[in-house]
N, C-alpha and C positions, 0 to 999 in steps of 0.2 A: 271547113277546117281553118282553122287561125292564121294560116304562111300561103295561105290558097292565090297564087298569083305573084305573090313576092318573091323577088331576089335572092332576097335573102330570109332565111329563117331563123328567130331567135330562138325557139323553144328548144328546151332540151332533149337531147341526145341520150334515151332513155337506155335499159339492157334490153327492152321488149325492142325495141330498133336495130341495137347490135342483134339478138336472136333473128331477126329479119332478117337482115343481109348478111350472117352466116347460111340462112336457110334457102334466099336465093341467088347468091353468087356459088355456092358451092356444086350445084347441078351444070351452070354455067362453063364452069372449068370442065367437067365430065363431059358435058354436048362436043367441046373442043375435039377433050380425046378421043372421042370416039367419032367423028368425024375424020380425023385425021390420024390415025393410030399410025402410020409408019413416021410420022414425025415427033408434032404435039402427043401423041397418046404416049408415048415415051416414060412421059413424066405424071402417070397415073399413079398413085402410089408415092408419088414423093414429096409431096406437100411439108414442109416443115411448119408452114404457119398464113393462116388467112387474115389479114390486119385492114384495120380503118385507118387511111392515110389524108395526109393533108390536108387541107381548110373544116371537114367535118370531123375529123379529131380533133384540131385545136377547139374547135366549138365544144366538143365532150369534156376536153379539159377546162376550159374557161368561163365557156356560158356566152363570152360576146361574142366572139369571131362571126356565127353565125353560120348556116349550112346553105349555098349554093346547090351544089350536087355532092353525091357522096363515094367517094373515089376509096376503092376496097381493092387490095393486091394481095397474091398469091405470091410468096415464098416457096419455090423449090429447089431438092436438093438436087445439084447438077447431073447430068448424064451423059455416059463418053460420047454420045452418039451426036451430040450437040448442042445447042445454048436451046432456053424455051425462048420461041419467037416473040424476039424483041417488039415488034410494031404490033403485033397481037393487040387488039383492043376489041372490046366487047360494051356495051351498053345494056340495061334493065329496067326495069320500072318498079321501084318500091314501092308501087302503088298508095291510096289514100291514108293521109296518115294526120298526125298533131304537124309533122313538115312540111304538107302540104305540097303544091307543084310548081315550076319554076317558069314564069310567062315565054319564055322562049322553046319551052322542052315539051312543041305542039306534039300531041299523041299520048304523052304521058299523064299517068293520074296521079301519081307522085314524082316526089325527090329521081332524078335520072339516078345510077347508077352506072359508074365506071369503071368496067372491072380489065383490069392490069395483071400481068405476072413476069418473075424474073426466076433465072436460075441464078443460086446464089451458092458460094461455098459454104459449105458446109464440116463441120472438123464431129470425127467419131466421138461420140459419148456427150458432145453439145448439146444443149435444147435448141430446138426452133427458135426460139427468142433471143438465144446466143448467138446465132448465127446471124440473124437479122439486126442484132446490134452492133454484131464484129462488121457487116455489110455497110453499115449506115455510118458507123465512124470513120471508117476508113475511105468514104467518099470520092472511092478511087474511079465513079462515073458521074455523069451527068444526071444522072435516073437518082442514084444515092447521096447525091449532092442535093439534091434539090427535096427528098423524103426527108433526111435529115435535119430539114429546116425545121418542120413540123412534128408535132406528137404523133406518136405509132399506138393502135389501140388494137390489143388484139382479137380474135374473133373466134379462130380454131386454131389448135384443137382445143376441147373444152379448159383444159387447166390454164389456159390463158386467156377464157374468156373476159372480156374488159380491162383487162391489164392494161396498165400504159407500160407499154415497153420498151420506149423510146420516149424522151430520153431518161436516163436512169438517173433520177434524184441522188442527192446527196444520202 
């Protein structure tokens, strides 16, 4: 593969790639729930949107930035019962690909994956994408201060597939 060992990866950030890490961070979130159903399972069902964040979306947008790892977070809509756990992190292996593997990330055959989730407000009759844009502007954390730097790419549900949803052109 082309990025096989490098840091960094130039090649592009294809939709057969976004289809990939819809298709294995989405199980990802489900292992959670149902490991934990009196907590995390909670929030089964509430997904508002699965997105490709930071340094590998701006690579999707740009072409230079370049993909390290590929950091994908989960958008859900809040539940009285509690916030979705913040320190929650998860790790994957995108296996072989044109991204190739990253020389620190022994055990993987691919790009690592990052998988992140937030409960985020959410307002009735909003899309997913609304929500996740009303979150990102409004920067009122650490978490959305810091997404908000970067392009937001969406992933799920289908009708936002590749979208850049953040930030919203002119």
């Amino acid at each position: 593969m082309p990025c096989d060992g490098a840091s960094r990866c130039y090649e592009p950030i294809t939709d057969e790639h976004l289809q990939r890490l819809a298709q294995l961070v989405l199980p990802v979130f489900e292992g959670l729930f149902d490991r934990r159903p009196d907590t995390s399972g909670r929030y089964r069902g509430r997904l508002l949107m699965l997105a490709l964040c930071q340094g590998a979306a701006q690579h999707r947008v740009d072409g230079r930035h370049g993909v390290k790892d590929l950091d994908v977070w989960g958008f859900f809509r809040p539940h009285p019962g509690g916030r979705f756990p913040v320190r929650w992190r998860k790790t994957c292996d995108f296996g072989p690909s044109a991204l190739g593997n990253h020389p620190d990330d022994t055990g993987y055959t691919g790009r690592r994956i990052d998988v992140l989730g937030r409960s985020i407000e959410a307002e009735a009759g909003e899309s997913g994408a609304g929500d996740v844009r009303r979150y990102l502007a409004g920067a009122r954390t650490r978490t959305a201060w810091h997404l908000a730097q970067r392009p937001v790419i969406g992933l799920y549900p289908a009708p936002l597939f590749g979208t850049q949803v953040w930030p919203v052109g002119p």
